[in-house]
N, CA, C and O atoms as CSV, one atom per row, in Angstrom:
chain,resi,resn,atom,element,x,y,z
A,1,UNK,N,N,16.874,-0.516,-0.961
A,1,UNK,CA,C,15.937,-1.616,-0.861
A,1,UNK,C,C,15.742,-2.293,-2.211
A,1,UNK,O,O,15.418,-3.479,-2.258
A,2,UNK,N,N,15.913,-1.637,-3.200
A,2,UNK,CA,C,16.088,-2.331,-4.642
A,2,UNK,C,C,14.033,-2.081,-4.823
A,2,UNK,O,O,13.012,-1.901,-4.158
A,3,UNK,N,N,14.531,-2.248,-6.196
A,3,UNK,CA,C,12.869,-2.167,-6.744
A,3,UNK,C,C,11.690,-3.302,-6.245
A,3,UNK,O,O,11.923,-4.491,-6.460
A,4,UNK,N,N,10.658,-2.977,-5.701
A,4,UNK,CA,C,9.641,-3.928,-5.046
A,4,UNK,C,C,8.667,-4.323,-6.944
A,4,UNK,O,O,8.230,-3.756,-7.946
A,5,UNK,N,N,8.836,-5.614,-6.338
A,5,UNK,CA,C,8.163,-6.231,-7.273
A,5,UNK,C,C,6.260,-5.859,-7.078
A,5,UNK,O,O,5.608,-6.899,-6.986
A,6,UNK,N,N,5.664,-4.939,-7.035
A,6,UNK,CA,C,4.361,-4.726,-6.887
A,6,UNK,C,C,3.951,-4.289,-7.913
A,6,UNK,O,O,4.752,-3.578,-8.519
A,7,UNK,N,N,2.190,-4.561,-8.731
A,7,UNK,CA,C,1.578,-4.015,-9.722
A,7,UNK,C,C,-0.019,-4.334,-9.789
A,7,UNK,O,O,-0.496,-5.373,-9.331
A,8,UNK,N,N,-0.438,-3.772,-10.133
A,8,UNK,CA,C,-1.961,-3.394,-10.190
A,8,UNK,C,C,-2.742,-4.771,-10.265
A,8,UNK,O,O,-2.717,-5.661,-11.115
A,9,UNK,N,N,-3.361,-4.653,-9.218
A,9,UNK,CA,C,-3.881,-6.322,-9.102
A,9,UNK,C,C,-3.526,-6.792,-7.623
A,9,UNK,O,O,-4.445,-7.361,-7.035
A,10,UNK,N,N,-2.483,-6.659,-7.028
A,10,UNK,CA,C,-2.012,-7.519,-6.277
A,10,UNK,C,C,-2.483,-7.297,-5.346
A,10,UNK,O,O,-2.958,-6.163,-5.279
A,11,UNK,N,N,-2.629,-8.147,-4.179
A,11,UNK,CA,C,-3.285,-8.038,-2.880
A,11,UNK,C,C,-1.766,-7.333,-1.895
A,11,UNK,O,O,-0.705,-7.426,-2.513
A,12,UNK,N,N,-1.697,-6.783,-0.695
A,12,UNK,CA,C,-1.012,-5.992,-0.126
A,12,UNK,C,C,-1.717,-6.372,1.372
A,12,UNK,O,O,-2.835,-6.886,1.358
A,13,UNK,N,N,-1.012,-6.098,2.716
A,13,UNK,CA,C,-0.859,-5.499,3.600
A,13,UNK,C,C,-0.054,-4.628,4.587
A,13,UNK,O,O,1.157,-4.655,4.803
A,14,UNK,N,N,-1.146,-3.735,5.213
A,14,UNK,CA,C,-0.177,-3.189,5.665
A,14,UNK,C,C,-0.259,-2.628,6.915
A,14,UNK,O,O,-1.469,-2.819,7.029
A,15,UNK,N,N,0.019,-2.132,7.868
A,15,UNK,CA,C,-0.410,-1.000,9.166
A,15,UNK,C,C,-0.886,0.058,9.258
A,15,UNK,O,O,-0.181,1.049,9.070
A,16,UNK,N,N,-1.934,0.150,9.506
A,16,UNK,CA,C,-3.113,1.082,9.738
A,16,UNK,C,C,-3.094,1.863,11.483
A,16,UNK,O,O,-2.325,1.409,12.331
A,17,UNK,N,N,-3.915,2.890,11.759
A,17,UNK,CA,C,-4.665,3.162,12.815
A,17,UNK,C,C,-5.745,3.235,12.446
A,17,UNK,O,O,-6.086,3.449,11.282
A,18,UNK,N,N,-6.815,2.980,13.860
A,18,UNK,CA,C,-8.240,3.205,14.015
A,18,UNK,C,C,-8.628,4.855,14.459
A,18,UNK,O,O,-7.698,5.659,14.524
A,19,UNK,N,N,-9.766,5.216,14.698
A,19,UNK,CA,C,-9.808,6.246,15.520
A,19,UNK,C,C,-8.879,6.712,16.538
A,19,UNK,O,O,-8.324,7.810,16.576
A,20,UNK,N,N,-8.754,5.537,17.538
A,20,UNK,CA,C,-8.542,6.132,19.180
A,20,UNK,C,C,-6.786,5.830,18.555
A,20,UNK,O,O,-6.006,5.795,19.506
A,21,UNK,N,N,-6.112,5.625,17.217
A,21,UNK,CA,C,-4.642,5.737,17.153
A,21,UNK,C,C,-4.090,4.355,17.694
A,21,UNK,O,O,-2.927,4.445,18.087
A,22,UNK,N,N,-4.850,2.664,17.843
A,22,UNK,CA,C,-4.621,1.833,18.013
A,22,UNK,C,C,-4.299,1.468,17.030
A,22,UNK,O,O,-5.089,1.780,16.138
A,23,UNK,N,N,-2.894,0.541,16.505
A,23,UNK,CA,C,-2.474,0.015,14.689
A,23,UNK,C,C,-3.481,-0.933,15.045
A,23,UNK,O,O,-3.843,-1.279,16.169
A,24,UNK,N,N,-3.866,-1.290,13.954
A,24,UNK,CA,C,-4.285,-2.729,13.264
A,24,UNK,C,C,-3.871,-2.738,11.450
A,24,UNK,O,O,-3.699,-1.753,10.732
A,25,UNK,N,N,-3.798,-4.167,11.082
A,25,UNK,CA,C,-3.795,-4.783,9.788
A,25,UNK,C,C,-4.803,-4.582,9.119
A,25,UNK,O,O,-5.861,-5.180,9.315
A,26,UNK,N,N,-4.612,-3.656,8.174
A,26,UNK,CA,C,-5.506,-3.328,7.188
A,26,UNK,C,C,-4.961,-3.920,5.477
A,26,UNK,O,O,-3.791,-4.187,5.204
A,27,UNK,N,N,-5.917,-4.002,4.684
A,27,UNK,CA,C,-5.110,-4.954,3.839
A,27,UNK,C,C,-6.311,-4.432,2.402
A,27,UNK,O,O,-7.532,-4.307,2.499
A,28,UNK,N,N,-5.649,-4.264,1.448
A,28,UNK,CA,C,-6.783,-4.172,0.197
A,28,UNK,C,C,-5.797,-4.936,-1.197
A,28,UNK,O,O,-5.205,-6.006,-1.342
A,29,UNK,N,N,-6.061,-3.563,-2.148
A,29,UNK,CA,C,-5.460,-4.353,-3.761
A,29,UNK,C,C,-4.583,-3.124,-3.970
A,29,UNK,O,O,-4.666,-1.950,-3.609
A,30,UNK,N,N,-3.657,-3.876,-4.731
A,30,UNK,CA,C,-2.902,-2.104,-5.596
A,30,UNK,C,C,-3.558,-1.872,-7.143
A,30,UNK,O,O,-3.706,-2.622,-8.107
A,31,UNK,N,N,-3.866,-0.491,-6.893
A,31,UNK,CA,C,-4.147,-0.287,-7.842
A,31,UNK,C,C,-3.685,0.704,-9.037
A,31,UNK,O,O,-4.166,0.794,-10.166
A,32,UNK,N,N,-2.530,1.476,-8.414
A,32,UNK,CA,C,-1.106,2.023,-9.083
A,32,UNK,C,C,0.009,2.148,-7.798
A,32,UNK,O,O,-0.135,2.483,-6.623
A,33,UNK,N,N,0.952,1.803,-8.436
A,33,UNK,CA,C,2.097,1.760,-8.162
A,33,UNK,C,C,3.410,1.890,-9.185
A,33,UNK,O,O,3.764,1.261,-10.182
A,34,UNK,N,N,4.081,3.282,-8.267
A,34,UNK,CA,C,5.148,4.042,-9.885
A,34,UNK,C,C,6.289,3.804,-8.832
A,34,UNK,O,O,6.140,3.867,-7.612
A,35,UNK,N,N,7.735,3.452,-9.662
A,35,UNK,CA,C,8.847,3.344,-9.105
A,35,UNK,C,C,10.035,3.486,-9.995
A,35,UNK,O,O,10.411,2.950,-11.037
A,36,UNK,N,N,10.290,4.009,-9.540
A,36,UNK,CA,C,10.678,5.153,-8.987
A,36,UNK,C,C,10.164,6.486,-8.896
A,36,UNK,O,O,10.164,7.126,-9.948
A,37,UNK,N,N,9.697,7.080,-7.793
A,37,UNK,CA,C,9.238,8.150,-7.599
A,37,UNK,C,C,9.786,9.431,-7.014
A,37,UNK,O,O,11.000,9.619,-7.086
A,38,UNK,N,N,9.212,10.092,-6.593
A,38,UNK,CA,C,9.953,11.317,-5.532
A,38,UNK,C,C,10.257,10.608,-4.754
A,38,UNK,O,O,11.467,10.638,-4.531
A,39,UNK,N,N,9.515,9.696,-3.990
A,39,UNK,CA,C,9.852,9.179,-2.803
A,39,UNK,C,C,10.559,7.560,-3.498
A,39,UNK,O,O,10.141,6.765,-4.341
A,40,UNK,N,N,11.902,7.628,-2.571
A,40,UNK,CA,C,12.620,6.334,-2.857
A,40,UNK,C,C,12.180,5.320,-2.504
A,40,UNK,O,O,12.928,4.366,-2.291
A,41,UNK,N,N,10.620,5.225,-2.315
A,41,UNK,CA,C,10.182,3.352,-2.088
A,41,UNK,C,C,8.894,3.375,-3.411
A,41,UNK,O,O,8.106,2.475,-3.702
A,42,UNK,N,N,9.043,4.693,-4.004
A,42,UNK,CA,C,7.766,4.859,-5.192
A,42,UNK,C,C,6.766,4.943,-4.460
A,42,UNK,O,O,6.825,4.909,-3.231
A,43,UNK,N,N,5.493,5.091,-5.276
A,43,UNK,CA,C,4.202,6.207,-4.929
A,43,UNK,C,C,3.131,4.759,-5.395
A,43,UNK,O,O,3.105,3.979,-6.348
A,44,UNK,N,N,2.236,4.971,-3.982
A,44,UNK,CA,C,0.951,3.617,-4.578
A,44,UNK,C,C,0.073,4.177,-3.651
A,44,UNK,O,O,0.100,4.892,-2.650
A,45,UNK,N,N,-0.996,3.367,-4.618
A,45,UNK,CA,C,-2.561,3.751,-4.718
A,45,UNK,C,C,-3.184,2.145,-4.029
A,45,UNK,O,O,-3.090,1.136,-4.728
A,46,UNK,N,N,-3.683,2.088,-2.897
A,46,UNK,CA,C,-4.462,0.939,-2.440
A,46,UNK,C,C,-6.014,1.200,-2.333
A,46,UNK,O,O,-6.412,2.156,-1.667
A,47,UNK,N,N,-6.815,0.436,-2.923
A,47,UNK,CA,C,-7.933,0.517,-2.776
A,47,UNK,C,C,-8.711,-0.818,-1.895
A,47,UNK,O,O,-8.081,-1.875,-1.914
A,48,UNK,N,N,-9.799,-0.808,-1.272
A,48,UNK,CA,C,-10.667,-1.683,-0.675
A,48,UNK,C,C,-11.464,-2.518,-2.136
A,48,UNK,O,O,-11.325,-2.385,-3.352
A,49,UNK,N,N,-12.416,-3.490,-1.174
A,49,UNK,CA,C,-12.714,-4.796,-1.943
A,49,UNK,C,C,-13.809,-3.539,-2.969
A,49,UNK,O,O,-13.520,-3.815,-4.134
A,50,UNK,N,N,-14.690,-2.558,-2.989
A,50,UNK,CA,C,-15.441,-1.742,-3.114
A,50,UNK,C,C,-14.783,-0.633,-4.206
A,50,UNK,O,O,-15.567,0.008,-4.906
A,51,UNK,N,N,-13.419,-0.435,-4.328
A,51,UNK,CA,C,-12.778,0.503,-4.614
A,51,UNK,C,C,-12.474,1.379,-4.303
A,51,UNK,O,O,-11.853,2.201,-4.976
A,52,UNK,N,N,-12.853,1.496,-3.051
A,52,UNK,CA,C,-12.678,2.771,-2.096
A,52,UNK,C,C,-10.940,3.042,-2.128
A,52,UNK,O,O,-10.298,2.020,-1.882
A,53,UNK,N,N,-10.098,4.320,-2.406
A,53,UNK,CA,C,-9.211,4.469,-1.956
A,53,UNK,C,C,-8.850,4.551,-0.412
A,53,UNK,O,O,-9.232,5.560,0.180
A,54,UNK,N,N,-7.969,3.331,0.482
A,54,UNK,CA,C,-7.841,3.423,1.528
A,54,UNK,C,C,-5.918,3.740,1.721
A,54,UNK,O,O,-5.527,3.794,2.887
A,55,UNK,N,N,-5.265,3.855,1.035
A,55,UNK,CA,C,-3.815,4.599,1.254
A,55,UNK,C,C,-3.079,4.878,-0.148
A,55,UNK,O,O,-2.835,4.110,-1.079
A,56,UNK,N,N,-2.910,5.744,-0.036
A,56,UNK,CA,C,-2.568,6.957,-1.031
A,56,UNK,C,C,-1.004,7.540,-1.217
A,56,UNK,O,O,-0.795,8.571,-0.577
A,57,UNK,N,N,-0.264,7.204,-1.731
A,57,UNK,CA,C,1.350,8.171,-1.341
A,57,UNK,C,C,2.776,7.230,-1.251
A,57,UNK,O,O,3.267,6.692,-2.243
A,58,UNK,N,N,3.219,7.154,-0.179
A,58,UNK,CA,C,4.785,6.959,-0.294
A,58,UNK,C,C,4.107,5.458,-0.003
A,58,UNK,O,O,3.039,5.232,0.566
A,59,UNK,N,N,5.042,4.518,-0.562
A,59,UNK,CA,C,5.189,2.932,-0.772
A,59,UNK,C,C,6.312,2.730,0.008
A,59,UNK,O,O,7.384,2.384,-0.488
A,60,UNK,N,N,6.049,3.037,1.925
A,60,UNK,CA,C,7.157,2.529,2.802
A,60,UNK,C,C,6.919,1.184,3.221
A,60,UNK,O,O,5.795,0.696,3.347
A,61,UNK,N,N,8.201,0.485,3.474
A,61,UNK,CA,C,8.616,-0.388,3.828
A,61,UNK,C,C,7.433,-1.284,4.618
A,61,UNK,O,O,7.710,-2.483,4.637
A,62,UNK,N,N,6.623,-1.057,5.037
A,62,UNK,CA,C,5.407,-1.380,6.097
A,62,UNK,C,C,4.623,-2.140,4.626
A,62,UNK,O,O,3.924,-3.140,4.782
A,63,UNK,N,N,4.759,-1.761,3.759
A,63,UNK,CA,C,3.596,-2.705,2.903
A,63,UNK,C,C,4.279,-3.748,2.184
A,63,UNK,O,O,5.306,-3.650,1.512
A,64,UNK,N,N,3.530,-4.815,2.428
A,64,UNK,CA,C,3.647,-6.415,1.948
A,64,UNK,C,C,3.087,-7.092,1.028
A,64,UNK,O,O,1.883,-6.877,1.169
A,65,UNK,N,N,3.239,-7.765,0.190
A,65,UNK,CA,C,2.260,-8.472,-0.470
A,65,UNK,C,C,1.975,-9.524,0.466
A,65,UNK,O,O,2.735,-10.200,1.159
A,66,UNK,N,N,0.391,-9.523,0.310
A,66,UNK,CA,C,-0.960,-10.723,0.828
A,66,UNK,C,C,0.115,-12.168,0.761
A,66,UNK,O,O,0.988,-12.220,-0.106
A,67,UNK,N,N,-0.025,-13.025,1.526
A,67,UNK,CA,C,0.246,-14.289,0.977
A,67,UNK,C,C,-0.908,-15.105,0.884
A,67,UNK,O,O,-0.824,-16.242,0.421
């Protein structure tokens, strides 16, 4: 996939579940992102408008930058 242009700051979305395991679009900021990592899409940190960490770990293909 070649190196994703992502870095701390940027807005992101991506696919989520709710409780009952329905996806929806969930969407925050990055707030680390390392690449190359263990995992071949690199390792990121998304947080909410609050700072809440809301996804944590492998940087698969499912996450986008915001337009």
């Amino acid at each position: 996939m070649g190196k994703r242009k992502l870095k701390p700051g940027d807005r992101v979305t991506f696919e989520s579940h709710d409780e009952q395991c329905q996806p929806f679009q969930q969407s925050g900021t990055v707030k680390e992102y390392v690449y190359p990592h263990f995992h071949p899409n690199g390792y990121i940190e998304v947080v909410d408008e609050v700072g809440d960490t809301i996804l944590y770990g492998n940087a698969d293909k499912g996450i986008q930058k915001a337009k």
